[in-house]
C-alpha positions as CSV (number, residue, x, y, z in Angstrom):
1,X,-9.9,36.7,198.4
2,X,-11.6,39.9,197.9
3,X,-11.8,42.2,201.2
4,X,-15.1,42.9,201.8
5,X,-15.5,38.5,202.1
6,X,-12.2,38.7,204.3
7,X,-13.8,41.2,206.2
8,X,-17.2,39.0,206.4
9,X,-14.9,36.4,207.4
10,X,-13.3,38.1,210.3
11,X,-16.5,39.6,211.7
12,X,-18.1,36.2,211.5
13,X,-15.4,34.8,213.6
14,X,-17.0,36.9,216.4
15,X,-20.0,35.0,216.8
16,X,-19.7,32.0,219.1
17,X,-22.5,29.6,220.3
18,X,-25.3,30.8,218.0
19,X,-27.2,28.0,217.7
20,X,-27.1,27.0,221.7
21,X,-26.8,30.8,223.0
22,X,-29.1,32.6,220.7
23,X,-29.6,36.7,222.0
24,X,-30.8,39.7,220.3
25,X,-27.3,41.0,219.3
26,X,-25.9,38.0,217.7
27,X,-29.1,37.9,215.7
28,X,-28.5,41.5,214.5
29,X,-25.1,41.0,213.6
30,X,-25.6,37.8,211.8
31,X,-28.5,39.6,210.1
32,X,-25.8,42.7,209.0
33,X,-23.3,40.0,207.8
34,X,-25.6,38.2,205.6
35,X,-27.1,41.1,203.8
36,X,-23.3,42.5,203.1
37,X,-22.6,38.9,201.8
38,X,-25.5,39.3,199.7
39,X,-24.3,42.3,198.6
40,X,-21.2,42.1,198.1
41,X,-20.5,38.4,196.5
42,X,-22.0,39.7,193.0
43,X,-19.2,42.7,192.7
44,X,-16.0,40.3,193.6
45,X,-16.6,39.9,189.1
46,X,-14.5,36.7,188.1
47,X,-13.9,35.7,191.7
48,X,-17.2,34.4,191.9
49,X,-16.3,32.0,189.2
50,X,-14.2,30.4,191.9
51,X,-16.8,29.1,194.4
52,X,-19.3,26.4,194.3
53,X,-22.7,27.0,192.2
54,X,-24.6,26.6,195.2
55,X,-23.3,30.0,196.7
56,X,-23.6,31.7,193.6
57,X,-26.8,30.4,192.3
58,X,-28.5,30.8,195.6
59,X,-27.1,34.7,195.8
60,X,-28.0,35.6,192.4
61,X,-31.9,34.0,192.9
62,X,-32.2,35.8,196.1
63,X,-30.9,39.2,194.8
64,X,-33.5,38.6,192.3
65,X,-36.0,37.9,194.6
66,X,-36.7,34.6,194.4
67,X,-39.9,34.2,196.7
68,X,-38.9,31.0,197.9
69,X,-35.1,31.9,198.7
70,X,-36.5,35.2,200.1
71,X,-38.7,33.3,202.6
72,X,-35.9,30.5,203.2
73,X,-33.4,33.2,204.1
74,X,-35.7,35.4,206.7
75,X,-34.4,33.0,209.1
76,X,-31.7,34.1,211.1
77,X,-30.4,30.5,211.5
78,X,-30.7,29.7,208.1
79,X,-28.6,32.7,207.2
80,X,-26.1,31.8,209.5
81,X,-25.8,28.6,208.2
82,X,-25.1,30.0,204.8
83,X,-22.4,32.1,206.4
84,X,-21.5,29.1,208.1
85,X,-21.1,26.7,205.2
86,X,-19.1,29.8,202.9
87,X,-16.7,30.5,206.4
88,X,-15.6,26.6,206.2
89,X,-15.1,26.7,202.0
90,X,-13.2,29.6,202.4
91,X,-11.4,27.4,205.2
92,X,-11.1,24.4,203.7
93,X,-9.9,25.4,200.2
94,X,-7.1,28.1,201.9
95,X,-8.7,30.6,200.4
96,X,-8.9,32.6,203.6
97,X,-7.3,31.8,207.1
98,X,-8.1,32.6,210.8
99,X,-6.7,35.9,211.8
């Protein structure tokens, strides 16, 4: 797995009780995570071609600003939840594993 989702990964690990304990800082970070997710995922080249559509297709309309995916995603819980649901594929599939 390319390093800059390992280290998404591992920073995401940090974050505990989001949804029941929200606060100012987890926000932030959440916020920093996602961005570099949405940054990063398009330069991992071929790797991409290794995760669902739905990460890929969602990444590259919101990169291209996609209104609707731009509005979805100025929620901090529903870009947790994408950083969620990519944390357990990466889990699931072995792809990546708790440090």
């Amino acid at each position: 797995m390319h390093k800059c989702l390992v280290e998404i990964c591992q920073e995401f690990e940090t974050v505990e009780d989001f949804l029941t304990k929200p606060s100012e800082e987890k926000n932030e970070l959440i916020n920093s995570l996602f961005l570099d997710f949405m940054e990063g995922f398009p330069s991992i080249k071929e790797e991409k071609l290794e995760y669902p559509k739905e990460f890929t297709h969602d990444i590259s309309l919101f990169n291209e600003g996609n209104f609707m995916l731009v509005k979805k995603f100025q929620d901090v819980q529903m870009r947790y939840l994408m950083l969620s649901d990519f944390y357990d594929y990466v889990r699931l599939t072995k792809k990546y594993k708790k440090t």
